[in-house]
N, C-alpha and C positions, 0 to 999 in steps of 0.2 A: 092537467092530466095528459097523458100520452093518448096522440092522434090513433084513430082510428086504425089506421094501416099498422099500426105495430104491436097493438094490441086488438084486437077486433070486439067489438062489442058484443056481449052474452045477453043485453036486453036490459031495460030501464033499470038505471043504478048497478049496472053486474058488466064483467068484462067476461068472456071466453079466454081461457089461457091456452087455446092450442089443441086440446083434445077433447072441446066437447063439456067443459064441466066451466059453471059459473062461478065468480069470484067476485068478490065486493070492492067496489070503485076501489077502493082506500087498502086493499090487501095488494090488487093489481100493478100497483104505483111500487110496490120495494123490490129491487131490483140488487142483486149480487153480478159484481162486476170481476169476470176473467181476463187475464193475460199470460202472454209467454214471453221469457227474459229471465231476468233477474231480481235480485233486493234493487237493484242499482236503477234498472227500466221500470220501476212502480210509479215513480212519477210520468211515465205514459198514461197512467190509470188517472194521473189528475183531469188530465183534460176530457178523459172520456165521463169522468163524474161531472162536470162541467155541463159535457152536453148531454149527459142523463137529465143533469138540472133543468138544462133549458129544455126540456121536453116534459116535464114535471114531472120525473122519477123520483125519486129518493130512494138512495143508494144505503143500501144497510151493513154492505160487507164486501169485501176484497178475495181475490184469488189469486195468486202467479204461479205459475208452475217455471222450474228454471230447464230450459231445453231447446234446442237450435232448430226444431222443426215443428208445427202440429203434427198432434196426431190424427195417421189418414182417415180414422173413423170416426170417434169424438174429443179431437181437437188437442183437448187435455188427456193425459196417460189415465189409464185404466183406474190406478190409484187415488189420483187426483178428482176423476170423476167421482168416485165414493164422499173423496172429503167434501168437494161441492153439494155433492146431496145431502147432505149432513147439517152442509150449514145454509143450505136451501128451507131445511122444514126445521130448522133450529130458530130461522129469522122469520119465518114464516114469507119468503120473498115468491113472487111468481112472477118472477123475471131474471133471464141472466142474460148479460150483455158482453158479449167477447169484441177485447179489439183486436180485430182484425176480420175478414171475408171467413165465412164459415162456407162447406159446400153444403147443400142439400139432404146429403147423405149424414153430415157431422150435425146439420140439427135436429135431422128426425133420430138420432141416437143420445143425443143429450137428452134430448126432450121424453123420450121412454125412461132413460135414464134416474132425469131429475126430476119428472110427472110437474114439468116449469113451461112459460114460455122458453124459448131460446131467441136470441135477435144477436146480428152482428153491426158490428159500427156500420157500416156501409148501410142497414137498415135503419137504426138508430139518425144518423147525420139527415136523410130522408125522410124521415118523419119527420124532423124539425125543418126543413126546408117546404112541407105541404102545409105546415101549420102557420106557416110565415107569408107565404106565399099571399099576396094582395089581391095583385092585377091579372087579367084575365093572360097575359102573354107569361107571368112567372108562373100560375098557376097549372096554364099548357106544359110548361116545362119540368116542370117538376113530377105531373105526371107520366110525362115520357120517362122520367128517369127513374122514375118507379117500377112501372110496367119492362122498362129493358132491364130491371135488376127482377122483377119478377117471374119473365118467360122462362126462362130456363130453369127457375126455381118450379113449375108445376110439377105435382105429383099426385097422385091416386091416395086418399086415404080409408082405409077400411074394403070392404068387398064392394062397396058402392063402386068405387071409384077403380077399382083393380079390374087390373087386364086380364078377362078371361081365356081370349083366345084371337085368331088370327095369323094371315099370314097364307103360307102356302107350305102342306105338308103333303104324303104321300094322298095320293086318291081324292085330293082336292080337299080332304078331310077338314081342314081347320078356318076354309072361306064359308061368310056366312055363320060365324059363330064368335064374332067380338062382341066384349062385354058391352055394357054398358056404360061402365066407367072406363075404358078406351074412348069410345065416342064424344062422352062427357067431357074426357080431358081435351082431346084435339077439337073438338068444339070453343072450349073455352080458348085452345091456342090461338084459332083464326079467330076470335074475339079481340084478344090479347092486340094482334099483330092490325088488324082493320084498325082498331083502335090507334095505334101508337100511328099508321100512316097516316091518320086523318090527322093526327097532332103533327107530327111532322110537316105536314105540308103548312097549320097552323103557324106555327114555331119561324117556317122559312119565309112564310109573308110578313110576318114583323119583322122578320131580318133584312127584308129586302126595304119595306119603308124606312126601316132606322139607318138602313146603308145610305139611301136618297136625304135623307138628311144631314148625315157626315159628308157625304158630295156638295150641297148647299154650303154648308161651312167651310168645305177645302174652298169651295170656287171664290167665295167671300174671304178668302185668303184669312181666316179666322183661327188662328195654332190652338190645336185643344192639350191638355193636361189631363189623365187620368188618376184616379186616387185608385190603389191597389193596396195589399195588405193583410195580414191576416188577421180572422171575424175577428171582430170587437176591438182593435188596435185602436180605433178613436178616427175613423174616417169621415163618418155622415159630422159629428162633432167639427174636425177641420175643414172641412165642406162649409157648414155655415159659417166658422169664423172668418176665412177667406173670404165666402160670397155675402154673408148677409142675408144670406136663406135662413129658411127656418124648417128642416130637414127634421124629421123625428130621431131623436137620439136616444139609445137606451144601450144601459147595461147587461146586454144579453147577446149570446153568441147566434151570427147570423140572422139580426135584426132588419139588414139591408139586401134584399134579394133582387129588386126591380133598379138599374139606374138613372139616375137623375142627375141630370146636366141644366148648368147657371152658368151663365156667362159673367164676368168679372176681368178685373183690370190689375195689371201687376204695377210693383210700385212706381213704375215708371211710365205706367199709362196705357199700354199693350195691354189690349183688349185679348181676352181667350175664354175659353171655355173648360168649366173643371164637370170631368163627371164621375159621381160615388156611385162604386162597382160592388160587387159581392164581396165580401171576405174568404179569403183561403183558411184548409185546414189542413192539417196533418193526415197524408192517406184520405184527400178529397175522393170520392166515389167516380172513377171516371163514367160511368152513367148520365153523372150531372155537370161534368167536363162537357160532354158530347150533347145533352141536353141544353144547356147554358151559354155556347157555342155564341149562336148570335149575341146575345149578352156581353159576354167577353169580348167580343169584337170589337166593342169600343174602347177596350184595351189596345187590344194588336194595332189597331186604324190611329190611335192616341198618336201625338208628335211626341210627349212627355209622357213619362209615369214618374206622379209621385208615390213613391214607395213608402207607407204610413208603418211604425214598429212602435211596439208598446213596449213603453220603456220598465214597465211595473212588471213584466213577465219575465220569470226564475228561465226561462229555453230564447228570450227574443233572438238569440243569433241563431238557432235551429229553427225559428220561425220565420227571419230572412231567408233562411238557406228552401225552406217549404215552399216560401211565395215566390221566389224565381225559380223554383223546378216546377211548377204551373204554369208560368208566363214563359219558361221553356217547352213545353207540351202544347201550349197553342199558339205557338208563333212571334212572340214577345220577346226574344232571347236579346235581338239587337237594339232594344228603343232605347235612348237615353232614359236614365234613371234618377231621379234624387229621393235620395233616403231624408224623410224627417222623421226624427227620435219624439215622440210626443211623449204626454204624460209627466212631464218631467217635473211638476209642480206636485206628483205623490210618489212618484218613484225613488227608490233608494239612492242616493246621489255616487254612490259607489257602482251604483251596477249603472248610471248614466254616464260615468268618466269610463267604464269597458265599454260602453257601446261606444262613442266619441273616439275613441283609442282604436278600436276596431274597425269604424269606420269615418275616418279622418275628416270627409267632405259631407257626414251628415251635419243635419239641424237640426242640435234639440228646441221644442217648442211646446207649449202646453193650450191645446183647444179652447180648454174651461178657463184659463186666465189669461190669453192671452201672449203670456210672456214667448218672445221668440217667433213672431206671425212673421213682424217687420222683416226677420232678416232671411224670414223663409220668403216673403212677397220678393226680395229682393234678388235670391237665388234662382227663383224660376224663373223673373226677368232677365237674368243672365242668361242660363237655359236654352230659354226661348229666342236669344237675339243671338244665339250660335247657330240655331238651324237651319 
């Protein structure tokens, strides 16, 4: 089922869709998913079905409008909103997922609109990152990056919550007569914000311990390797086959939030340290950019990244191109790089001679069998005795 925060609960067995009315677990879960583009951009809608999945949506129906801007109200054209509602209470869905950032304003109009939740990827991605979340330091994190995607999203609903009055008009008239949902709301802001400091400051002392720990290993003259990559490319997977660890690996997008560092030896004996980082996505939320911050550091701090690409994926060189505009956004731009092509013991052998062709000094190699470790163990030893 989908976490809390993206759907809120209406009480044992019932979800709240948004405005107050109860729905049943099993109604809450189907979701119609929005986009703007083209016939050509629907396979954008793949991957956002994907992380419907991993959230346990189930996805009943599709929408694209073709057009080079949202609209500033509700996102899709006036038009478009009708056909969505249409096929809202035709699938019986009480959920619609748009990719892309919706404002505030565009979901409280969908949502009168399509009497639906509304949720945007940026929400959706977040939800699966609180439901993932482990350890008490990913868990910090992830909240922060909730709460900084939720501040700005408060608003007043009903007369409860609406601004009666305030401010300063003639004769002093209007001091003395704020609502109650004024107060309510700014109430809950300096909740919101006490909150996220207390995390913040959380967030920086694990950054600061795990920085003293990469300090221990620079001084121990220890070269470390980072595994980077987008979700589910097959990294916690090449983690163990390299290390010998036994790293949870699953088939599911953003399975690895917390990372984890093994020490190991390349084929030539050079001791290093490999650590499996989070996976990138397409239009990652920079909320959890600036949340995960410490996290990613052992990226930027890495002497190596190996850059892991799923060779079975129809976009993997639009997914190369995604994970170094990441590793460009927080400081990563200059590290040496090696690309390994994994997967390639199910991947179409056609689409592994484009990626090879495309990028001439990768390594195909395949986790789950094996094939191709050696000559990756051999390449980062090379790597590694260039720096």
């Amino acid at each position: 089922m989908p976490g809390p925060w993206l759907v809120p609960s209406g009480g044992a067995g019932t979800r709240d869709d948004g405005d107050g009315r109860s729905l049943p677990d099993e109604e809450a879960t189907r979701a119609v998913l929005v986009g703007l583009g083209s016939a050509e951009d629907e396979p954008g809608l793949d991957e956002l079905e994907r992380l419907a999945s991993t959230d346990g949506v189930a996805v009943v129906g599709r929408l694209v409008q073709t057009r080079d801007r949202p609209d500033p109200a509700t996102y899709l054209g006036s038009g478009k909103v009708t056909e969505l509602a249409g096929m809202v209470q035709e699938r019986s869905a009480a959920l619609v997922i748009a990719d892309g950032e919706l404002t505030p304003g565009q979901v409280r109009n969908l949502e009168d609109r399509l009497g639906a939740r509304v949720v945007d990827r940026t929400a959706l991605i977040l939800d699966i990152f609180a439901q993932h979340a482990r350890s008490s330091e990913g868990k910090a994190q992830v909240e922060l990056a909730q709460l900084a995607y939720q501040l700005p999203r408060l608003r007043g609903q009903g007369t409860e919550l609406s601004r009666v009055g305030g401010g300063r008009t003639a004769g002093g008239a209007g001091i003395g007569v704020r609502g109650p949902g004024e107060q309510r709301l700014e109430s809950e802001r300096r909740h919101l914000r006490r909150r996220m400091t207390v995390l913040r400051r959380q967030v920086e002392e694990t950054g600061k311990r795990r920085e003293r720990t990469r300090s221990r290993r620079r001084r121990n003259q220890v070269p470390s390797v980072a595994l980077t990559g987008y979700t589910n490319a097959g990294k916690s997977a090449l983690l163990n086959r390299l290390t010998g660890a036994d790293v949870l690996v699953q088939d599911a997008l953003f399975a690895t939030l917390d990372p984890t560092v093994r020490r190991t030896r390349t084929a030539g004996g050079r001791e290093y340290t490999l650590t499996d980082t989070v996976g990138f996505v397409r239009h990652l939320p920079h909320q959890l950019v600036d949340a995960f911050r410490s996290t990613l550091e052992e990226v930027v701090d890495a002497d190596l990244v190996l850059h892991v690409v799923d060779a079975t994926a129809a976009d993997a060189m639009a997914q190369v191109t995604t994970v170094r505009g990441v590793l460009y956004e927080i400081g990563a731009r200059d590290k040496p790089e090696l690309l390994a092509i994994n997967k390639i013991d199910v991947a179409p052998p056609e689409w592994v001679a484009a990626l090879r062709s495309a990028y001439p000094a990768a390594i195909p190699v395949s986790a789950l069998t094996g094939e191709g470790i050696d000559d990756l163990r051999a390449a980062i030893d090379r790597a590694l005795g260039r720096l």
